[in-house]
N, CA, C and O atoms as a GROMACS GRO file, in nm:
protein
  332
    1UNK      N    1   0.082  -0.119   0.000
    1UNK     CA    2   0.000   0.000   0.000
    1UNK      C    3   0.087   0.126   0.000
    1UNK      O    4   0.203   0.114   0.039
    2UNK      N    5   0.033   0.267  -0.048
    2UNK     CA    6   0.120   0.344  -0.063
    2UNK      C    7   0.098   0.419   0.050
    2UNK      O    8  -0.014   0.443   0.095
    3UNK      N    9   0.242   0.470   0.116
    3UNK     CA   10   0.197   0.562   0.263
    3UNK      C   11   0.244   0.672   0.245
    3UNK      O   12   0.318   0.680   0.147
    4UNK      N   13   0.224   0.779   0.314
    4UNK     CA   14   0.324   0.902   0.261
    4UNK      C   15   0.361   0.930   0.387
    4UNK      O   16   0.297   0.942   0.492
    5UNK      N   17   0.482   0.941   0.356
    5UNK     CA   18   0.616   0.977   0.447
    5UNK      C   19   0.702   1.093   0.389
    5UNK      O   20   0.734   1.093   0.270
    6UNK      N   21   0.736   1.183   0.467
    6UNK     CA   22   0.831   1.307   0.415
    6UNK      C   23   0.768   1.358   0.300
    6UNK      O   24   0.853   1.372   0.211
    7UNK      N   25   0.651   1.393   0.261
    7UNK     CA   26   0.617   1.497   0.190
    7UNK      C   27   0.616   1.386   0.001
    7UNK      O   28   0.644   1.426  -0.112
    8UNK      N   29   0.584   1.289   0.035
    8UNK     CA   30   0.632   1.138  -0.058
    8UNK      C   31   0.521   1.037  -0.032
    8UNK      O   32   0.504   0.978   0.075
    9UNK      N   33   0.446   1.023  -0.145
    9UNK     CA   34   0.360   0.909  -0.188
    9UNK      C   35   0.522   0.778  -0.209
    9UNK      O   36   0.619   0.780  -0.284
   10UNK      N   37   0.467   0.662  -0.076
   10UNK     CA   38   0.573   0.584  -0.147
   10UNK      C   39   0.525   0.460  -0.133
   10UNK      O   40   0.443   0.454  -0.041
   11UNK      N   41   0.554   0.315  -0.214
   11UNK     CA   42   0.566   0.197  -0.213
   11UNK      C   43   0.687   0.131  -0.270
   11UNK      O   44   0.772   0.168  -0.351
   12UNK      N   45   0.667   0.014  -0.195
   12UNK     CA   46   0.778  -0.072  -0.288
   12UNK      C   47   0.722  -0.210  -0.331
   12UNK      O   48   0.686  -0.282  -0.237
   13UNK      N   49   0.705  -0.268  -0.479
   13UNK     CA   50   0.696  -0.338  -0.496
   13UNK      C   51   0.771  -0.490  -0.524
   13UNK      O   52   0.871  -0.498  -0.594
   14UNK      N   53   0.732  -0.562  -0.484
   14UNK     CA   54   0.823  -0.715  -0.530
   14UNK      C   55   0.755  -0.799  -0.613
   14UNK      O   56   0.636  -0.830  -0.610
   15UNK      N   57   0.866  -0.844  -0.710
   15UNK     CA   58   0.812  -0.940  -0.840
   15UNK      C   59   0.885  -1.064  -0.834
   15UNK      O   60   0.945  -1.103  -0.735
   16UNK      N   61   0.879  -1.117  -0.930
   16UNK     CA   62   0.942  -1.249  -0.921
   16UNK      C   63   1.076  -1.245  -0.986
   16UNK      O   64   1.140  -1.344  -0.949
   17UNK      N   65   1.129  -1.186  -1.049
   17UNK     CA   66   1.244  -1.167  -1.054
   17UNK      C   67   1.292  -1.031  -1.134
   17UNK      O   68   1.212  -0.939  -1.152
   18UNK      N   69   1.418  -1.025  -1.178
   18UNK     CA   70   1.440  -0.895  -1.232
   18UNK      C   71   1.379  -0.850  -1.330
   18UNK      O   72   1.355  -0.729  -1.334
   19UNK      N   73   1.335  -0.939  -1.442
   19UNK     CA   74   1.319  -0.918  -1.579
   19UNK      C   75   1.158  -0.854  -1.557
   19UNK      O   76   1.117  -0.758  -1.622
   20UNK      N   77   1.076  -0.926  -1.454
   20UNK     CA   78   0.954  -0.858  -1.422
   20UNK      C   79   0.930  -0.732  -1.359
   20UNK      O   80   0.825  -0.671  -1.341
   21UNK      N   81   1.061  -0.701  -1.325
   21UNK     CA   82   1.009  -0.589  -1.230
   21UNK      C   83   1.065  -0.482  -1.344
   21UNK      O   84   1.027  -0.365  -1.351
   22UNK      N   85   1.183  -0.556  -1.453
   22UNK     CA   86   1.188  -0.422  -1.526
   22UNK      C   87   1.044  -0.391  -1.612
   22UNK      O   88   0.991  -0.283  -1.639
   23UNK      N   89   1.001  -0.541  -1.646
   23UNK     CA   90   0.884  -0.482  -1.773
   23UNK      C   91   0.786  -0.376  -1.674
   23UNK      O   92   0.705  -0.301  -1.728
   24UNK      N   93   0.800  -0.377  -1.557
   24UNK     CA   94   0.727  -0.289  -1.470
   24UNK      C   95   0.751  -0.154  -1.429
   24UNK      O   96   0.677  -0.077  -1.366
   25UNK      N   97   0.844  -0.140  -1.466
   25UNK     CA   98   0.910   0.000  -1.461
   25UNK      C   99   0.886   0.045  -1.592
   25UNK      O  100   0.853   0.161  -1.614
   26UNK      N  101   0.907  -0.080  -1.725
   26UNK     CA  102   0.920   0.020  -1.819
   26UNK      C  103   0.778   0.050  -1.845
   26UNK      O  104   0.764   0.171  -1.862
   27UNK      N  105   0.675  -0.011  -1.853
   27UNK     CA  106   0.492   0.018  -1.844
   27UNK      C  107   0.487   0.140  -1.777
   27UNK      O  108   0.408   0.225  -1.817
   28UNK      N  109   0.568   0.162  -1.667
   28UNK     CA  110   0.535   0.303  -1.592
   28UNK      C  111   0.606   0.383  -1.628
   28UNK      O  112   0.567   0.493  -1.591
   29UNK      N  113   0.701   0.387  -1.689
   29UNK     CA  114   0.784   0.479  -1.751
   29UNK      C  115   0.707   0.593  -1.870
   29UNK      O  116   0.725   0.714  -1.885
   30UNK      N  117   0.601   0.479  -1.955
   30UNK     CA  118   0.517   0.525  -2.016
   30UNK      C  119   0.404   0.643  -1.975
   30UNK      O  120   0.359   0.749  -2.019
   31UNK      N  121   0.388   0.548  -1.857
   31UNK     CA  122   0.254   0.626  -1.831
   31UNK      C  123   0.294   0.763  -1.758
   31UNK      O  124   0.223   0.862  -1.774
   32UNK      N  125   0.418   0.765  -1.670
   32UNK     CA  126   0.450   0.877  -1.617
   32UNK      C  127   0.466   0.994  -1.704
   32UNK      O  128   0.412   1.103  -1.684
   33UNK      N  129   0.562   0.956  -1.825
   33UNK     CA  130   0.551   1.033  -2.015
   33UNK      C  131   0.464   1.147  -1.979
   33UNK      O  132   0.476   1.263  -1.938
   34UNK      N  133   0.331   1.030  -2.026
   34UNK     CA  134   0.205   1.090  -2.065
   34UNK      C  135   0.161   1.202  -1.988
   34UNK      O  136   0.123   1.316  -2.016
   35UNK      N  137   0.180   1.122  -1.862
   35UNK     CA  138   0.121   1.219  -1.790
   35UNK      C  139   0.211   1.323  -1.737
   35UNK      O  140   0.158   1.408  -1.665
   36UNK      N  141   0.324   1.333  -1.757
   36UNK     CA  142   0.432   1.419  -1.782
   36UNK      C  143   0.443   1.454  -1.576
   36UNK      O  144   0.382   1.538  -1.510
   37UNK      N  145   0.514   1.382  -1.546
   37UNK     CA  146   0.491   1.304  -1.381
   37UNK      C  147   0.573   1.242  -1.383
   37UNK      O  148   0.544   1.158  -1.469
   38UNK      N  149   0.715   1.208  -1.325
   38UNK     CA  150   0.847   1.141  -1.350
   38UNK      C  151   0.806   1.127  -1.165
   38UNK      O  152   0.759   1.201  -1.079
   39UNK      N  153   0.856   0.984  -1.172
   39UNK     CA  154   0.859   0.960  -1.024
   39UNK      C  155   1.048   0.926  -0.966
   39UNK      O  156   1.151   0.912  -1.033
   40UNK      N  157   1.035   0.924  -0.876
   40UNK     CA  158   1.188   0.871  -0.795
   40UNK      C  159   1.184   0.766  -0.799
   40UNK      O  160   1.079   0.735  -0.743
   41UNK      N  161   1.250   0.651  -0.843
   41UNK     CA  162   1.240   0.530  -0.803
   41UNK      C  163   1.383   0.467  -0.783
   41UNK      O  164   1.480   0.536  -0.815
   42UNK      N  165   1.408   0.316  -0.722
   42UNK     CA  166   1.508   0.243  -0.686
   42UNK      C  167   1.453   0.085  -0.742
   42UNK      O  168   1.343   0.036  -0.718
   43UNK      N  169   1.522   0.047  -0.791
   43UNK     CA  170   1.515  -0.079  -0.875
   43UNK      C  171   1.655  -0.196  -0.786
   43UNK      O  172   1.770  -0.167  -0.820
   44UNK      N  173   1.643  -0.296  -0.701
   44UNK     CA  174   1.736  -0.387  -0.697
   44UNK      C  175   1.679  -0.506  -0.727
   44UNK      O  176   1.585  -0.538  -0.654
   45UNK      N  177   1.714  -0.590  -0.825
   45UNK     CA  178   1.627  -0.729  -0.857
   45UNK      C  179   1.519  -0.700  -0.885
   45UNK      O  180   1.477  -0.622  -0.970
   46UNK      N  181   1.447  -0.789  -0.785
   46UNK     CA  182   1.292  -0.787  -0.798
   46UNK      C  183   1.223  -0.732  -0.736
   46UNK      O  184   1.113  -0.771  -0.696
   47UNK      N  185   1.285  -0.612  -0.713
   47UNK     CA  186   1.247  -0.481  -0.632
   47UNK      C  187   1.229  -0.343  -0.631
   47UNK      O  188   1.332  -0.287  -0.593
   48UNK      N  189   1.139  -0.268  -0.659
   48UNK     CA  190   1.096  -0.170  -0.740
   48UNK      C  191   1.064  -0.062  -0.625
   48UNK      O  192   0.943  -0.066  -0.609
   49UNK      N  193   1.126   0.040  -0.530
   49UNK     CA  194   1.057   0.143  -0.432
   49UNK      C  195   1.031   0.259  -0.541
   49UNK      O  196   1.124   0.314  -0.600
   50UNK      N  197   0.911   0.287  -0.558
   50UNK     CA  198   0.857   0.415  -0.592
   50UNK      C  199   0.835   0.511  -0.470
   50UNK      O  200   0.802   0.480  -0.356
   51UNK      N  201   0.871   0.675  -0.537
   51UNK     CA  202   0.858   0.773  -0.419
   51UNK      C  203   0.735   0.909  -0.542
   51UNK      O  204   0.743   0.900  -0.665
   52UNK      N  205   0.688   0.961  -0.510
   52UNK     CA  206   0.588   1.042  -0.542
   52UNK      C  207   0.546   1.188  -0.487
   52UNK      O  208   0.457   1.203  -0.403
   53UNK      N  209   0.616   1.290  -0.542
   53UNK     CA  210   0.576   1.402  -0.510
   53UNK      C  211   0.595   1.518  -0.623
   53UNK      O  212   0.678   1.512  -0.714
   54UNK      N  213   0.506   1.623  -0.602
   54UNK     CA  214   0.461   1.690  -0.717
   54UNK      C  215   0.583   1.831  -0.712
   54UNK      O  216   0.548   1.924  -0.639
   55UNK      N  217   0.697   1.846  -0.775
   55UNK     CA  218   0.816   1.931  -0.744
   55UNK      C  219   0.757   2.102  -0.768
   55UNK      O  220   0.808   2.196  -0.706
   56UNK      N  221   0.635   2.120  -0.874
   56UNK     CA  222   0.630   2.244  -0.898
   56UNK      C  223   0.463   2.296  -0.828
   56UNK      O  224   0.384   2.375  -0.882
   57UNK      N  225   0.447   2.230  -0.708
   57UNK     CA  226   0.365   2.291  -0.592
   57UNK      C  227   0.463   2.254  -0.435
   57UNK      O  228   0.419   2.242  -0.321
   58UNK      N  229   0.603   2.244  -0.480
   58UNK     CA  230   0.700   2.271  -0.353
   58UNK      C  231   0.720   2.107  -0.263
   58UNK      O  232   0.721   2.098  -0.141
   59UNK      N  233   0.732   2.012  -0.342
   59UNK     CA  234   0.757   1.913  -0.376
   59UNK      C  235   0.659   1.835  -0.199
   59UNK      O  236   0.694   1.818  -0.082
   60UNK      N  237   0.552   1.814  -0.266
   60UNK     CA  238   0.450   1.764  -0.185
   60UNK      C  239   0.346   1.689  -0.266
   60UNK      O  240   0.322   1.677  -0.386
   61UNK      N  241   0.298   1.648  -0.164
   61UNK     CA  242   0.171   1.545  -0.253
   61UNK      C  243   0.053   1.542  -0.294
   61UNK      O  244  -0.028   1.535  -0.202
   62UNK      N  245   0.002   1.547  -0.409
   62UNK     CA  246  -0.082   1.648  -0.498
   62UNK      C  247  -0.179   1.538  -0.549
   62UNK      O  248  -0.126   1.428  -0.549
   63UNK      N  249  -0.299   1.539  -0.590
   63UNK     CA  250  -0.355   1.482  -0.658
   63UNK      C  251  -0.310   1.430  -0.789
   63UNK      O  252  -0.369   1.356  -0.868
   64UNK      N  253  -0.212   1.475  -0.792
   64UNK     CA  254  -0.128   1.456  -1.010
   64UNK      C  255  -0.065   1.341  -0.954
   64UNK      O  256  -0.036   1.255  -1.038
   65UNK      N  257  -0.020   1.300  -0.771
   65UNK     CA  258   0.072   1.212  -0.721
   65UNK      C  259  -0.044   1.066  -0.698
   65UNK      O  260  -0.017   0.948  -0.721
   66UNK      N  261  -0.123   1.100  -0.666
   66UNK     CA  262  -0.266   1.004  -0.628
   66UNK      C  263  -0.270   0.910  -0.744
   66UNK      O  264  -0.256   0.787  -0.744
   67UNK      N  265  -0.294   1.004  -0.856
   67UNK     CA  266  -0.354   0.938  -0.970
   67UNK      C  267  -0.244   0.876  -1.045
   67UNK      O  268  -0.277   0.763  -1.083
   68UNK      N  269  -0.136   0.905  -1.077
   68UNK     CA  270  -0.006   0.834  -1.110
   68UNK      C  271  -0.008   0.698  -0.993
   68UNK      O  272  -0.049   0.586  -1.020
   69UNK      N  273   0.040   0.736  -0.874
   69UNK     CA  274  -0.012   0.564  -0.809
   69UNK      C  275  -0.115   0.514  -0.805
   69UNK      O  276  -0.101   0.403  -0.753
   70UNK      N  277  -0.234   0.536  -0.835
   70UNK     CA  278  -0.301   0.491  -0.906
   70UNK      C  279  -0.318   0.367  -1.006
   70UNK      O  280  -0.360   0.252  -1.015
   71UNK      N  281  -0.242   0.500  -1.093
   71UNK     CA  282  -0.193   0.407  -1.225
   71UNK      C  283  -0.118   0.305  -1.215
   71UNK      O  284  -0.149   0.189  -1.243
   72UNK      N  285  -0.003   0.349  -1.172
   72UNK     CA  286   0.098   0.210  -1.119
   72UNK      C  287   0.041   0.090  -1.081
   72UNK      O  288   0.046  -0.016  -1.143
   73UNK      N  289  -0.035   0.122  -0.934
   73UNK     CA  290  -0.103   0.006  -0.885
   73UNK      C  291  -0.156  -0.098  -1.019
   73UNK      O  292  -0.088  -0.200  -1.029
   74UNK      N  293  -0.244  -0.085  -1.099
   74UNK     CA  294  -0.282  -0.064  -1.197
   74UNK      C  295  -0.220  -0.200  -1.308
   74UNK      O  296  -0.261  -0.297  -1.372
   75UNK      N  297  -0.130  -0.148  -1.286
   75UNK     CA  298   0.049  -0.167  -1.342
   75UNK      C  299   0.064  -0.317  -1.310
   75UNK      O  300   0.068  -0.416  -1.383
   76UNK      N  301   0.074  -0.299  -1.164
   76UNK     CA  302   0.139  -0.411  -1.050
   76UNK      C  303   0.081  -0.549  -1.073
   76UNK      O  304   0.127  -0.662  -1.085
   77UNK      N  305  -0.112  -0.462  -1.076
   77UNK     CA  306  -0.186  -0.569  -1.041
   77UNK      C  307  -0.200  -0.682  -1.178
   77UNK      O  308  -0.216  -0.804  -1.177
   78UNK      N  309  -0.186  -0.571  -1.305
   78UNK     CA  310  -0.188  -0.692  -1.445
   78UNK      C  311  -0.065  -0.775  -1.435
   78UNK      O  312  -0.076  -0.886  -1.488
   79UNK      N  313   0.059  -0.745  -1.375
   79UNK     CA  314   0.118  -0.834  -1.426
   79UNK      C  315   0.122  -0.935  -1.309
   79UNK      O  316   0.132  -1.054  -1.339
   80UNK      N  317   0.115  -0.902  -1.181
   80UNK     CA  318   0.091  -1.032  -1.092
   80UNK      C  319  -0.061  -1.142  -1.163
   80UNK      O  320  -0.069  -1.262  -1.138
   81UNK      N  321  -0.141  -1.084  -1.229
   81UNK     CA  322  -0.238  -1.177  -1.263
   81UNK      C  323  -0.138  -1.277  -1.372
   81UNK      O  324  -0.131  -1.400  -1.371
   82UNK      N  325  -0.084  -1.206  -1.441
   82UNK     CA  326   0.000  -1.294  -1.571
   82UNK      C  327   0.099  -1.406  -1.473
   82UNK      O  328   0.147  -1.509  -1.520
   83UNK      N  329   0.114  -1.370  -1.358
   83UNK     CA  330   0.251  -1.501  -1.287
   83UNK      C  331   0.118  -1.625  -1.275
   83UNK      O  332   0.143  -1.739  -1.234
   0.00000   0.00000   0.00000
């Protein structure tokens, strides 16, 4: 679940191994694009921490941050159905 800590929408997700957690980054890579919303993240293995905050309302957590994890979640949940 995502909690916010320090002014930061954050989670970390775990996959089954590396190659999954990249196709998972790169799906969000997309969608962040679009929505022109770049998140912080840390990638080790099969381990993905996303951090979330909106830099040009003074780097806090905004509804533009909601709906991007959102999306992610989103993200997470199609490809755990595919394992």
């Amino acid at each position: 679940m995502w909690q916010e800590v320090n002014n930061s929408l954050e989670r970390s997700f775990v996959f089954h191994d590396f190659k999954q957690a990249f196709a998972f980054m790169t799906q969000v890579a997309f969608i962040a694009e679009k929505m022109n919303h770049h998140p912080y993240w840390c990638n080790v293995y099969n381990k993905v921490t996303i951090k979330l905050n909106t830099h040009e309302a003074g780097s806090v957590v905004t509804e533009k941050d909601h709906k991007l994890a959102a999306a992610i979640d989103v993200v997470f949940n199609q490809i755990n159905q595919k394992v």
